[in-house]
Steps between C-alpha positions, in 0.01 A plus 500: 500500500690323784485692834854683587546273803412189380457292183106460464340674294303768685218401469565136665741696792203721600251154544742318642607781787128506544497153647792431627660780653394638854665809540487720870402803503862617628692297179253650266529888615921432486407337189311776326761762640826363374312424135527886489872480528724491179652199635214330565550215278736360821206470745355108433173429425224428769453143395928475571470611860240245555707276387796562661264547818286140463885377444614585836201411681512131407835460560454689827785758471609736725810594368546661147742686324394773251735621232330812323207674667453781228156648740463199656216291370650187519595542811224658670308150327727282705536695816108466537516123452801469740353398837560740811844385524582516136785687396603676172880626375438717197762631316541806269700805391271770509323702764251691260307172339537279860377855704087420382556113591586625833199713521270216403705282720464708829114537362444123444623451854799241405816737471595300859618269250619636242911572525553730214888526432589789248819402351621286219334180515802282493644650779226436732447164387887451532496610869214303567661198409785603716282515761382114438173637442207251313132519305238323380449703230640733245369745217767628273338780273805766476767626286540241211833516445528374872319182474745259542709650825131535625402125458850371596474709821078380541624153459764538821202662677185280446479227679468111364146467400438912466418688171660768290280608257646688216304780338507642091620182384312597129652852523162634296620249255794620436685164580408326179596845266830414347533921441483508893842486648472792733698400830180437685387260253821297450459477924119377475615268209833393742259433805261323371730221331695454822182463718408220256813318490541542914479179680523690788132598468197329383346793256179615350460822241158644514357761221316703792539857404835527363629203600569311791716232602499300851794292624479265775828475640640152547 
């Protein structure tokens, strides 16, 4: 049987964390507490966080934009590949889930830069377009149903040459079940066929975990 967070069969996910993935000690106890949660199906894998973090070391970030912390794996990830100066705007709605990343934040030593912003994510990104703000990166896993405002807003944010990636783009496969035509499906579905038809972007869908898609903007 596939593995819940990815499509390999178990078997092949276990042998092939076992050589590729180099988890810290810090990502793996926030890893092992949130897969307690009831929710924990949110948190990416290890092998995703290294990704996202060998991402932003060769392009030499130090800007990114998080939308969706959940406990705050992902971001955690990236703020320890961020150099010293490195800065992080996450975005969520909840103070519960986002209260353990900041304890493994302030415990990792990199909540200096991390600015968490508890409100609705298109607000924040709104105002920080206002405020003529720009990245080199940006990782949109959130509310589905959002996707679009999100990468319209990412795409007025990240600068020429910078990355969005785009998380869940298999939705557990639920993108390819004609029965499936929940609201957060039909958005997964409505994203992924603009990406691929946006000149503005040169694009690349991944099936890491549950699907990832990267977009260079233009």
């Amino acid at each position: 049987m596939p593995d819940e967070k990815t499509f390999l069969p178990e078997e092949l996910y276990q042998y092939f964390t076992s050589v590729s993935v180099r988890e810290p000690a810090i990502l793996r106890r926030l890893r092992e507490e949130t897969d307690l949660h009831p929710m924990s199906v949110m948190q990416v894998p290890p092998e995703h966080g290294q990704f996202i973090a060998l991402i932003l070391q060769l392009m030499g970030a130090r800007r990114t934009l998080e939308v969706g912390v959940f406990t705050g794996y992902s971001s955690l990830a990236a703020a320890l590949a961020l150099p010293e100066d490195g800065r992080i705007v996450a975005c969520d709605v909840s103070e519960e889930y986002t209260s353990v990343a900041r304890r493994y934040w302030k415990e990792a030593g990199v909540d200096s830069k991390i600015d968490l912003r508890i409100k609705p994510a298109i607000e924040t990104l709104r105002e920080l377009i206002a405020q003529g703000e720009s990245f080199d990166f940006a990782f949109i896993d959130a509310d589905k149903a959002n996707y679009d405002a999100y990468y319209e807003c990412a795409l007025q944010l990240v600068r020429t040459g910078g990355l969005i990636a785009v998380d869940n783009v298999l939705w557990h496969g639920r993108v390819v079940d004609p029965q499936m035509n929940d609201a957060d499906t039909l958005a997964i579905r409505a994203i992924n066929k603009k990406i691929h038809d946006d000149s503005r972007v040169a694009m690349s869908m991944l099936p890491i975990s549950d699907g990832l898609t990267l977009c260079l903007k233009r």
